[in-house]
DODO-880295 format. One record per residue (C-alpha): residue number from 1; residue in one letter; chain; x, y, z. Coordinates in Angstrom, 1 decimal. Layout:
N
<NUM,"A","A",<X,Y,Z>>,
...
% end
This chain:
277
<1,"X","A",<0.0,0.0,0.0>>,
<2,"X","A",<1.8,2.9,-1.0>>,
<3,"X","A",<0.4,7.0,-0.9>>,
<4,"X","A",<-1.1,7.3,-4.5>>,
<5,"X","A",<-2.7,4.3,-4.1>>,
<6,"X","A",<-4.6,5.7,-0.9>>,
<7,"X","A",<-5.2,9.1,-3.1>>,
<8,"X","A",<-7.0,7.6,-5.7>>,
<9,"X","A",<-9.3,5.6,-3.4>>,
<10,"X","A",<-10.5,9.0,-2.1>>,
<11,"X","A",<-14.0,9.6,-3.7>>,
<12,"X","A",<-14.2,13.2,-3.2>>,
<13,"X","A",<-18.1,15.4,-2.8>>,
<14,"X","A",<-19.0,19.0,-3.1>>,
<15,"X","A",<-18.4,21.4,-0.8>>,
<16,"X","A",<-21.2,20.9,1.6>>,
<17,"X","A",<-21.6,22.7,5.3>>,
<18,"X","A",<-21.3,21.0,8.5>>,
<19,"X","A",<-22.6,21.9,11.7>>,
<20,"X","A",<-18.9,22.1,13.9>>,
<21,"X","A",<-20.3,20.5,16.7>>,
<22,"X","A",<-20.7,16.9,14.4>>,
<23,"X","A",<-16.6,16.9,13.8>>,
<24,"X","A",<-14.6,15.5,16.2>>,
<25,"X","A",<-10.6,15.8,15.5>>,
<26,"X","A",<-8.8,12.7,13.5>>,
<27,"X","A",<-6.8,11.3,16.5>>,
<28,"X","A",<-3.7,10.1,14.1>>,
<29,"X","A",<-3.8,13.8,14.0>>,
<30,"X","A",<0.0,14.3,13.6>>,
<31,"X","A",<0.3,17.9,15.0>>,
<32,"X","A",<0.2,17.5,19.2>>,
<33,"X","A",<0.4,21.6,19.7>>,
<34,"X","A",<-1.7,24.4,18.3>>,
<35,"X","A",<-0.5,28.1,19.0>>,
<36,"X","A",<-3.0,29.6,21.0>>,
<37,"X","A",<-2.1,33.1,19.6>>,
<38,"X","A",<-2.0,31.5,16.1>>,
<39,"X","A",<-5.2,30.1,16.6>>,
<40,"X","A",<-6.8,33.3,17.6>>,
<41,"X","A",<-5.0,35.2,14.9>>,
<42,"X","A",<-6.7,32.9,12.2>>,
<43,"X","A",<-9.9,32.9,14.0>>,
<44,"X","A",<-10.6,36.8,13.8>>,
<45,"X","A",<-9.1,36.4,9.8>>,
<46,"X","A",<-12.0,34.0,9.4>>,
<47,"X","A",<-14.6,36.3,11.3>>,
<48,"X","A",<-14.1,38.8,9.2>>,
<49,"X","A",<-13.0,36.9,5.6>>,
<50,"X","A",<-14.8,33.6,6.2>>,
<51,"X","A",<-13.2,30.7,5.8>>,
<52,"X","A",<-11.6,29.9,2.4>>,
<53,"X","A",<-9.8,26.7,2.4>>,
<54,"X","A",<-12.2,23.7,3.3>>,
<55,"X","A",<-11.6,21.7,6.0>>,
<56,"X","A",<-11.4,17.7,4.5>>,
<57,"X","A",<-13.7,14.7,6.8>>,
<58,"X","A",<-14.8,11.6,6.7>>,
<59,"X","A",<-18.7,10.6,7.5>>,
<60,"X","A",<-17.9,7.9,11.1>>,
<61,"X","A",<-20.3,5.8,12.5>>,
<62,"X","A",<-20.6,6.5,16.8>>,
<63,"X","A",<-22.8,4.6,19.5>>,
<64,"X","A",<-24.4,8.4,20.0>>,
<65,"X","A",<-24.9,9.5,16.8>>,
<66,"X","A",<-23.8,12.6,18.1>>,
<67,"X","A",<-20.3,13.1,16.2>>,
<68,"X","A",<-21.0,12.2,11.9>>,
<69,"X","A",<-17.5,13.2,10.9>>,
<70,"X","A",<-14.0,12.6,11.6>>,
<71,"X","A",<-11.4,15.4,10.5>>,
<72,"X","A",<-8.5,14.0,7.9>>,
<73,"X","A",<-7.2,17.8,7.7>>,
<74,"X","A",<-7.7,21.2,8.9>>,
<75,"X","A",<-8.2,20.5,12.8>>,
<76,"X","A",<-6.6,24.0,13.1>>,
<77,"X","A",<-9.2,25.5,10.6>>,
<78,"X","A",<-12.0,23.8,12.6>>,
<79,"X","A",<-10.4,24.6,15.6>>,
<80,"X","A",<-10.2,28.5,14.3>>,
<81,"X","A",<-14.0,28.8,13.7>>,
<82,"X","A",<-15.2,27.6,17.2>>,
<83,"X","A",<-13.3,29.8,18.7>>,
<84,"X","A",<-14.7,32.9,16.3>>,
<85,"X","A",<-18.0,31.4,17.3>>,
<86,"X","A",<-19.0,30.2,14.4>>,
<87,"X","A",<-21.9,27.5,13.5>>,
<88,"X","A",<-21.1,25.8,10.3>>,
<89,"X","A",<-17.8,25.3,8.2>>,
<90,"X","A",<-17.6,24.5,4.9>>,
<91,"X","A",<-16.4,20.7,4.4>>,
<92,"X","A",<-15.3,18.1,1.8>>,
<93,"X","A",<-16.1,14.7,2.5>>,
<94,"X","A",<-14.5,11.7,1.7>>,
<95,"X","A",<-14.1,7.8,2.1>>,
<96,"X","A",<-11.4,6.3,2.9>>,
<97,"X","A",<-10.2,4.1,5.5>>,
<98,"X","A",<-7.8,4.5,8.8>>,
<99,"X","A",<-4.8,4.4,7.1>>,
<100,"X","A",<-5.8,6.5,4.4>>,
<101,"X","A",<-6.9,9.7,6.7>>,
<102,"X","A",<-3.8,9.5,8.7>>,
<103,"X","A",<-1.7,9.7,5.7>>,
<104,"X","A",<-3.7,12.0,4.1>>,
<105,"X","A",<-3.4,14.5,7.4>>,
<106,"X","A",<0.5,13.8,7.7>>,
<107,"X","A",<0.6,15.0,3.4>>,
<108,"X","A",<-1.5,18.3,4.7>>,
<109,"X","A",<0.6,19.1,7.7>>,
<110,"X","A",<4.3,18.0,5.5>>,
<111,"X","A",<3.4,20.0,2.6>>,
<112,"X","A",<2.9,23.3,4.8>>,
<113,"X","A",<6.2,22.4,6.2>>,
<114,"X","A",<4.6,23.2,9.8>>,
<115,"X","A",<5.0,20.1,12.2>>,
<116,"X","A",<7.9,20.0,14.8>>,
<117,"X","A",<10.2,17.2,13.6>>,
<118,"X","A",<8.8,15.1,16.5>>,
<119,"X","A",<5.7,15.5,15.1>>,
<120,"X","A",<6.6,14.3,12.1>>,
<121,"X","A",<8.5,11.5,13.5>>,
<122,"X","A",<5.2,10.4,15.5>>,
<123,"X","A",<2.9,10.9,12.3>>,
<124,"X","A",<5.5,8.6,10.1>>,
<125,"X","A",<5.6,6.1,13.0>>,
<126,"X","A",<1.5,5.7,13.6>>,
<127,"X","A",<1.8,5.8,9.3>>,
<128,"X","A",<4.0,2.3,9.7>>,
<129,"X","A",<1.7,0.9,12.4>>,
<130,"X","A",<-1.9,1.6,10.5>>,
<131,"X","A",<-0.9,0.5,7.5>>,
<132,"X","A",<2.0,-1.8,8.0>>,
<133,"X","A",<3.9,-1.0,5.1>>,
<134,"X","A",<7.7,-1.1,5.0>>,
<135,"X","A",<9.4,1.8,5.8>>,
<136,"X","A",<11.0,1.9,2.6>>,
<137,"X","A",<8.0,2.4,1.0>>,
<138,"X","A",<6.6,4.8,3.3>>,
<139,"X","A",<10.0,7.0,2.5>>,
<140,"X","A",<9.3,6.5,-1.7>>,
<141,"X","A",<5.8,7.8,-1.0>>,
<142,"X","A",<6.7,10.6,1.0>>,
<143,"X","A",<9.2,11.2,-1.6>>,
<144,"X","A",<12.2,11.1,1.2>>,
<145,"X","A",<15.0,8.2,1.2>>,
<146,"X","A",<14.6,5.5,3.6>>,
<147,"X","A",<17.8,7.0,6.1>>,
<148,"X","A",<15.9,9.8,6.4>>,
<149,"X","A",<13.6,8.5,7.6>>,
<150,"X","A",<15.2,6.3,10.0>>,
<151,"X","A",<16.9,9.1,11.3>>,
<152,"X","A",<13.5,10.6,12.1>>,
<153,"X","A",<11.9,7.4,13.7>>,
<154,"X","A",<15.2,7.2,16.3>>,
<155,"X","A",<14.2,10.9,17.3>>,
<156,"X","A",<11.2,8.9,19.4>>,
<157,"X","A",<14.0,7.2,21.0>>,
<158,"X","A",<14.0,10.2,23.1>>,
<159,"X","A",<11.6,10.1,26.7>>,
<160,"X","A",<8.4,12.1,26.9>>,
<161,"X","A",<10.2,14.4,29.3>>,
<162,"X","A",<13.5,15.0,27.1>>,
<163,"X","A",<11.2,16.1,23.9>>,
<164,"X","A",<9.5,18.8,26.4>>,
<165,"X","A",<12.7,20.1,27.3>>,
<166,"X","A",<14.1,19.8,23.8>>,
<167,"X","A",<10.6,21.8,22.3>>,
<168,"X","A",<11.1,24.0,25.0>>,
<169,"X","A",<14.2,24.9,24.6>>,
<170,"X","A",<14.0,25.1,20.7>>,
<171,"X","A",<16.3,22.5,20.2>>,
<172,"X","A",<17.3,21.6,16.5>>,
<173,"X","A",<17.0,18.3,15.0>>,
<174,"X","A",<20.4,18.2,14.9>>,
<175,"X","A",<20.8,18.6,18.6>>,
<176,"X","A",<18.4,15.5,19.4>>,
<177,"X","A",<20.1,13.7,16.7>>,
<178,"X","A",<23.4,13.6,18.9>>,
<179,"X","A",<21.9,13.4,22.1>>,
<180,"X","A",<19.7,9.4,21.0>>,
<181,"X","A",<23.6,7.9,19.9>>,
<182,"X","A",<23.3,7.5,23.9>>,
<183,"X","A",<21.1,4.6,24.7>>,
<184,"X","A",<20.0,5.4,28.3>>,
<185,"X","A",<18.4,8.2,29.5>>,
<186,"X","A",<20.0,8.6,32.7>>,
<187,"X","A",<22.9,8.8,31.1>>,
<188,"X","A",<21.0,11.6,28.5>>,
<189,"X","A",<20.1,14.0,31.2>>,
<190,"X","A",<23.1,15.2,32.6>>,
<191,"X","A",<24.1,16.1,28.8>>,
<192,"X","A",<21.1,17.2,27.8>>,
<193,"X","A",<20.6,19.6,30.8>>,
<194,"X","A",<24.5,20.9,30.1>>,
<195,"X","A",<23.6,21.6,26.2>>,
<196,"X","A",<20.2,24.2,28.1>>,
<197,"X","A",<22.2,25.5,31.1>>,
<198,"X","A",<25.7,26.4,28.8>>,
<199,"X","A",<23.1,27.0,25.2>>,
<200,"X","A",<24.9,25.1,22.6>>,
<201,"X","A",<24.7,25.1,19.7>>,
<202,"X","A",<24.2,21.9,17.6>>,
<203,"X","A",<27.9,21.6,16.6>>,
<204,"X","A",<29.1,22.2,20.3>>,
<205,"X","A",<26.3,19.5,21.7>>,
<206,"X","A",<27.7,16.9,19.2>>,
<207,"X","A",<31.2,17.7,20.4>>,
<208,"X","A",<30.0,17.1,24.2>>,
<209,"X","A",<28.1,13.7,23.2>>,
<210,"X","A",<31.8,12.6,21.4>>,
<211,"X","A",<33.1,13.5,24.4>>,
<212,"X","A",<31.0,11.3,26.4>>,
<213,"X","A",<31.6,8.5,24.8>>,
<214,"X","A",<35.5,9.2,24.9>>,
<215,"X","A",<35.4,9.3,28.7>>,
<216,"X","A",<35.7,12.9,28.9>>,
<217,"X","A",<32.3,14.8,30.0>>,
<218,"X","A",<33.6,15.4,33.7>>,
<219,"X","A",<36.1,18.4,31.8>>,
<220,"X","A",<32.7,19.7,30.5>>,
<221,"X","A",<29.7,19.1,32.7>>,
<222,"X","A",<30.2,20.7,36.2>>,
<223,"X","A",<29.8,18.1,39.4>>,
<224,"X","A",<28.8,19.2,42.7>>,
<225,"X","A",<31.3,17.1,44.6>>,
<226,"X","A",<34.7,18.0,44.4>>,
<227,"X","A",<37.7,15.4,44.4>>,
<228,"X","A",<39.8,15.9,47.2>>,
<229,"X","A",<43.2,17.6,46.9>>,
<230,"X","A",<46.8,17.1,49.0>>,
<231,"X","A",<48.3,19.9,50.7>>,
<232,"X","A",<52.4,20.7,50.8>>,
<233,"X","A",<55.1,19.3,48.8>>,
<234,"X","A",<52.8,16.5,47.5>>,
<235,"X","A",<51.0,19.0,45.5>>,
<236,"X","A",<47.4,18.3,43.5>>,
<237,"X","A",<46.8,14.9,42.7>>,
<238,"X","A",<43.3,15.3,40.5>>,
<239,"X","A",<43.9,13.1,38.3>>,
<240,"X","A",<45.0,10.0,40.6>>,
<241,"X","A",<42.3,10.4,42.7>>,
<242,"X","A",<39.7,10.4,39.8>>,
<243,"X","A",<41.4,7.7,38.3>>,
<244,"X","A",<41.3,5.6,41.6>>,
<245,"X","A",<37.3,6.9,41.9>>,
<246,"X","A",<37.0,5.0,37.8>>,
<247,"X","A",<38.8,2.3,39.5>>,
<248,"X","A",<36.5,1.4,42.7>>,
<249,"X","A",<33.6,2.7,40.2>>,
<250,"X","A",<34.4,-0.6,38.0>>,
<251,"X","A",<35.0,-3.0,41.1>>,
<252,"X","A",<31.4,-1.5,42.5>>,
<253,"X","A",<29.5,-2.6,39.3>>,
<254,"X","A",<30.9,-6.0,39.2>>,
<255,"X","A",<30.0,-6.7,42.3>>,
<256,"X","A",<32.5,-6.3,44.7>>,
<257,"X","A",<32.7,-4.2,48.5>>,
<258,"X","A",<35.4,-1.7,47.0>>,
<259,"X","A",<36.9,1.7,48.6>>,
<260,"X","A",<40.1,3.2,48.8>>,
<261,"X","A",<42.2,5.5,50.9>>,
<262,"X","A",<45.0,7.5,51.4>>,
<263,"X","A",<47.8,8.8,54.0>>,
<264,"X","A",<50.5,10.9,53.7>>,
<265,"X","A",<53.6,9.5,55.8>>,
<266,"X","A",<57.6,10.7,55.8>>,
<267,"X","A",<56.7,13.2,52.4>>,
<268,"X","A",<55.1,10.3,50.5>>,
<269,"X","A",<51.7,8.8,49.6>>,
<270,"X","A",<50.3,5.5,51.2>>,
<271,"X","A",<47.0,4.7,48.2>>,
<272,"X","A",<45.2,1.8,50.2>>,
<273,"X","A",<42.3,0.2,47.4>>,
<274,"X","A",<40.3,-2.5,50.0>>,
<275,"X","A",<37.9,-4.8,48.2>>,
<276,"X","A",<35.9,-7.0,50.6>>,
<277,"X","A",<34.9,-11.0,50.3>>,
% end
């Protein structure tokens, strides 16, 4: 099943007027966030000019009776004209299937170049699971090549809480991009909250997720705890202390009772690394 297929089973009517209040939105509906200020901007242009593009439905069939149609495109339209208090919009019906209207409403929403990429990423990944076509069709017919869209797909690799901080944050695609070559989140956070506290830039947060997986994010994301340093002739000893910290760190997560410690005696250093039965 590929997209012109689903376009040509459309069987489209006349512009007829529906009373807004028999609509419900499409929920494969790929767009998650409507502007508020958008929203009302559009809704005084349509007080005043009426509404010119047509907002596309299907007739659905509901226990109630009380909802006849099912939005395939335009949920911003139709949300528009409730909110200018109007009655009736003007409407092109079609039939098609479940598949068909969520592809249809991704095509609307693509073609305006207006969803977030994780809105896209969700619409293509809903697209897969409706239809169950191979992604490498779904790519032809959205006229993309199949690595594209796999890179979009591994965006939703991402938690529920790092896209809010990512959209809130206007993060590029590019930044997400780097941050999902980590595989767990807890890992994630502490980068993804030094890319907003420090505001890097795409380039930079690739550079701090290389350096992450080089061993080398404690030069670039601040700790709380300090490692401890020597005083006198012995001097600072950072970087034997942290690698002793790595060492225990290792001996920890296989298992074992580790610690270490350390005494100065007669101007040298006694390093004592205990690991219990």
């Amino acid at each position: 099943m590929d997209l012109p297929s689903v376009l040509k089973a459309y069987k489209k009517s006349k512009t007829v007027f529906i009373d807004l209040n028999e609509i419900t939105p499409n929920p494969l509906q790929p767009r998650r966030f409507f502007d508020k200020s958008d929203l009302q901007s559009l809704a005084s242009s349509i007080k005043n000019c009426g509404l010119i593009q047509p907002i596309a439905v299907k007739r659905i069939d509901t226990p109630s009776r009380e909802l006849k149609y099912e939005i395939i495109a335009g949920e911003r339209r139709w949300r528009a004209c409730k909110m200018a208090g109007i009655k009736e919009a003007p409407c092109i019906v079609f039939e098609t299937d479940q598949s068909g209207s969520a592809i249809m409403a991704l095509v609307e929403n693509l073609q305006r170049s207006d969803l977030s990429f994780f809105e896209e990423a969700l619409a293509m990944q809903t697209i897969l699971k409706v239809t169950e076509m191979p992604q490498s069709e779904l790519a032809h017919s959205l006229s993309i090549s199949q690595s594209t869209l796999s890179n979009k797909l591994r965006l939703l690799r991402l938690s529920e809480r790092e896209r809010l901080i990512a959209v809130e944050n206007s993060f590029s695609e590019r930044h997400c991009r780097a941050l999902v070559r980590i595989d767990s989140e807890q890992e994630r956070l502490p980068i993804l909250q030094s890319i907003v506290s420090k505001k890097l830039t795409a380039p930079e947060a690739e550079k701090l997720v290389e350096e992450h997986f080089n061993g080398k994010t404690e030069r670039m994301i601040p700790h709380k705890k300090k490692n401890p340093t020597l005083k006198g002739k012995i001097g600072n000893m950072k970087l034997l202390y942290n690698t002793l910290d790595k060492a225990v760190l290792m001996l920890k997560t296989s298992g074992y009772n580790a610690s270490w410690d350390k005494q100065e005696s007669d101007g040298a250093l006694v390093v004592t690394i205990c690991v219990k039965k």
